[in-house]
C-alpha positions, -999 to +999 in steps of 0.1 A: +821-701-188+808-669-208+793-637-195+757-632-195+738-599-187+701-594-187+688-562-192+663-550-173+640-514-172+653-491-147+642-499-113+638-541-123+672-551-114+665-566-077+639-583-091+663-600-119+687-611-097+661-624-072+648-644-103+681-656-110+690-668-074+659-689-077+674-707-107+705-707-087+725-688-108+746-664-093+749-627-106+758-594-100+731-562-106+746-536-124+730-502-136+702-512-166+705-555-156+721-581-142+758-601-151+760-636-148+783-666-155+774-694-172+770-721-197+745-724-225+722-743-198+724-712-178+716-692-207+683-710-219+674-713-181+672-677-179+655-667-211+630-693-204+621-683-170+631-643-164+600-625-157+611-589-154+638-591-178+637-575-216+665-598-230+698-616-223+729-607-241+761-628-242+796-611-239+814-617-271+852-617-258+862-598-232+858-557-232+886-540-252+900-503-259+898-483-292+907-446-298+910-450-338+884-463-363+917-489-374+922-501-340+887-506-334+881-526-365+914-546-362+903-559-323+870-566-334+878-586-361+897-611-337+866-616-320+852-653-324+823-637-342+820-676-358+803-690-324+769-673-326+762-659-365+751-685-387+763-687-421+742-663-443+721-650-413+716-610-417+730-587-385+716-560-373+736-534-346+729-511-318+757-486-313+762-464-284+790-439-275+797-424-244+830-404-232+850-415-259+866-406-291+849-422-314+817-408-307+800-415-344+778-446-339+767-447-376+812-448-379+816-479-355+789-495-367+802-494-403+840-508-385+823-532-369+803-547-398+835-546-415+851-567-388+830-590-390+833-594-430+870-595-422+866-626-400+844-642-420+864-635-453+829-629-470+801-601-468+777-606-443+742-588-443+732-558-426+703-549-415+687-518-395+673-529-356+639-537-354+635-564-377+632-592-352+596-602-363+604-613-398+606-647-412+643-642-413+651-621-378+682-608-381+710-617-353+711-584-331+745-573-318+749-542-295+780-524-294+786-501-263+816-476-260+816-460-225+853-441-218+870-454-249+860-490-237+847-512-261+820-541-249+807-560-277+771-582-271+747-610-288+713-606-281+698-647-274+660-634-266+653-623-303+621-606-294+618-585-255+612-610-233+577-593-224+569-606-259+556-643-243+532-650-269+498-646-255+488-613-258+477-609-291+442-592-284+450-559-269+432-533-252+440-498-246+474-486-235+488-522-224+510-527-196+541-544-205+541-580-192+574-578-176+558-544-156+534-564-147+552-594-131+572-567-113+542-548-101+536-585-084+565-591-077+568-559-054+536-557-041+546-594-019+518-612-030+526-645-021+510-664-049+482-680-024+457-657-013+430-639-035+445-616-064+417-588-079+425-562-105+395-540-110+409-523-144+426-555-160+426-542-190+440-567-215+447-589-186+480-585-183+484-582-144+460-612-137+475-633-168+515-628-149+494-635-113+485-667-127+513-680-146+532-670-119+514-690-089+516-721-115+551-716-117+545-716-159+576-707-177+569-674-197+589-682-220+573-717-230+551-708-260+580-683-277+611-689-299+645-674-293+675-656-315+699-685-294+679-715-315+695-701-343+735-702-335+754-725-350+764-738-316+726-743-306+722-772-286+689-793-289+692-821-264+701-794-235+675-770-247+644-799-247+661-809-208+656-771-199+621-770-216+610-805-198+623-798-163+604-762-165+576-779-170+577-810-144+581-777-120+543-766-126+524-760-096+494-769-084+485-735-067+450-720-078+446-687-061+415-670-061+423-642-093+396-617-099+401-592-132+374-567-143+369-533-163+344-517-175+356-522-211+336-549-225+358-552-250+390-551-229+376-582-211+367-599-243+403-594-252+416-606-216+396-635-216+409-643-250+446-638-243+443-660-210+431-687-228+461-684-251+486-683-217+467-716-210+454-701-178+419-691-187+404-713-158+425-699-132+408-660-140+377-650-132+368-620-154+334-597-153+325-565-171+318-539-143+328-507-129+350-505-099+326-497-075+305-531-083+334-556-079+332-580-049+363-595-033+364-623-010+358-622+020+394-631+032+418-609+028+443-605+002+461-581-027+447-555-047+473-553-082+457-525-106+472-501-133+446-475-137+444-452-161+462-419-166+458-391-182+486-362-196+462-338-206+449-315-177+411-322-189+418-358-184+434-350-150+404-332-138+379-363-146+406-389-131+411-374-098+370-384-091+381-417-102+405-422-079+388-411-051+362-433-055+386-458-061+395-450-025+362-452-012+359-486-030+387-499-014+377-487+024+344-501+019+352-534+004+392-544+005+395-534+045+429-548+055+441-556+020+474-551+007+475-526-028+499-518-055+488-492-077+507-481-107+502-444-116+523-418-132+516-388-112+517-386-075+491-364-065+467-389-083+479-416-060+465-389-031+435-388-042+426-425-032+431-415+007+457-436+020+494-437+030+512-453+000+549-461-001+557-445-034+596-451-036+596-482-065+598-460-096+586-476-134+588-466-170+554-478-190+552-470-223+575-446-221+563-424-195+576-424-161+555-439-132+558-450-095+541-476-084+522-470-048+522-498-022+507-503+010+471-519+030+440-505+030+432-492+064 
């Protein structure tokens, strides 16, 4: 069995393990992911289906100690580097050095790329990280040294997970799909009663909603850095693929999206019909104070926008107030989850929030408010 760990944002990592229990996989959560034991099964399993997870890396050997450039480029060489590089592929690596004494990343990089050539007894192709949308990706490998520990890693997802391959029309500031599924995820929908997102954006939010109530792998429409090991296995990949997909559900919630973006909802519309979920939405171009929920109650799952300047603060604390008054008038006893990045925002929609889930979108740090209107 190898050593799998999927790498989560900060503040994800319940929600990867939950996702992983459902697969029955057992794992541990760790700071920044989740370890796990497994097979290759287990492996495709998880990039396939992980909603909240930005890629999977598999443990190459155990971890190891190095306080010289020598010793770390001897060890590494004896590494079975063979399993998962491909003859010819190009590499690319991700250093990072914490508490230890070789703290020059750009120094183990250049050992480890040499270890590599050593146990291959041929040069091997280097290439700088971020190149994983090119015809020919290179294989990522990320090297960590925390306290003179060495813990060496092969990324299988290729592209971040939140890439799933629908959202190619975008609107302003997108919210991350894996954000999105953990917004969800959080908030306790249960994947049954009415879903509406007054400022959907691209669609991300009500796109995740539905794929998720359909039980649609989000990986199914992607490709993956594992297809290209030389140990890849075809036959157990197409059995992962096909029993994903005899585990669609029939569920069809009622999932409302709007904004007053015409050309954010042109662009949602567009990339729901690419997740193959376009009948399950129901999107309209209006302001939040026009949309009309159903009648029974349900969740309210919205990332609004957010401004940094103080100019833009001034004009977003009306919005959120009559965001507020929105929500009292026409979402009485609903549940909400509202992503925002500043909590005094959050106070100006009028109502008692739980505001302990923290996020990073885009970069900037956020909390994500939960709690029913009342």
């Amino acid at each position: 069995m190898d050593i799998f760990f999927a790498v989560t944002a900060p503040g994800l990592e319940p929600l990867a393990a939950s996702e992983l229990g459902r697969l029955n996989i057992p794992c541990v959560e760790e700071a920044g992911g989740v370890t796990f034991r497994g097979g290759l099964a287990e492996l495709y399993r998880a990039n396939l289906h992980l909603r909240t997870s930005s890629r999977v890396l598999a443990r190459l050997g155990g971890m190891f100690y190095a306080t010289s450039f020598a010793d770390l480029r001897d060890k590494a060489a004896r590494l079975p580097w063979e399993r998962f590089l491909a003859p010819g592929q190009p590499i690319a690596l991700r250093v990072s050095c914490h508490k230890s004494k070789l703290i020059h990343s750009d120094a183990v990089a250049e050992r480890i790329h040499a270890a590599m050539q050593d146990r291959f007894g041929k040069a091997v192709a280097l290439q700088k990280p971020g190149g994983e949308d090119a015809e020919n990706p290179p294989q990522l490998v990320v090297v960590r040294l925390s306290n003179d520990q060495v813990t060496v890693s092969i990324d299988s997802s290729g592209e971040l997970l939140h890439r799933r391959g629908y959202r190619q029309a975008l609107a302003k500031a997108p919210l991350r799909e894996t954000l999105a599924a953990a917004m969800l995820m959080f908030s306790g929908w249960d994947m049954e009663s009415p879903l509406v997102d007054p400022f959907c954006g691209s669609g991300t939010i009500p796109i995740e909603a539905a794929l998720m109530a359909q039980n649609i792998a989000p990986g199914l429409k992607r490709r993956f850095a594992f297809m290209d090991w030389p140990g890849f296995e075809l036959e157990a990949w197409e059995t992962v693929k096909a029993e994903a997909a005899g585990a669609r559900s029939s569920r069809a919630p009622r999932i409302l999206a709007s904004d007053r973006d015409a050309g954010a909802v042109k662009s949602a519309r567009e990339n729901a019909e690419r997740a193959g979920v376009g009948h399950l939405i129901e999107f309209n171009c209006q302001a939040v104070s026009a949309i009309q929920p159903p009648k029974e109650k349900g969740w309210l799952v919205t990332n609004p926008p957010y401004g940094v300047r103080v100019s833009e603060g001034r004009d977003l604390r009306n919005l959120y107030a009559q965001f507020g008054n929105v929500l009292r008038q026409k979402c009485p006893g609903w549940a909400l989850a509202v992503l925002c990045n500043d909590r005094a925002l959050l106070g100006q929609v009028g109502l008692k929030l739980d505001t302990s889930v923290g996020m990073v979108n885009g970069g900037i740090r956020a909390v994500l408010g939960r709690g029913n209107v009342v």
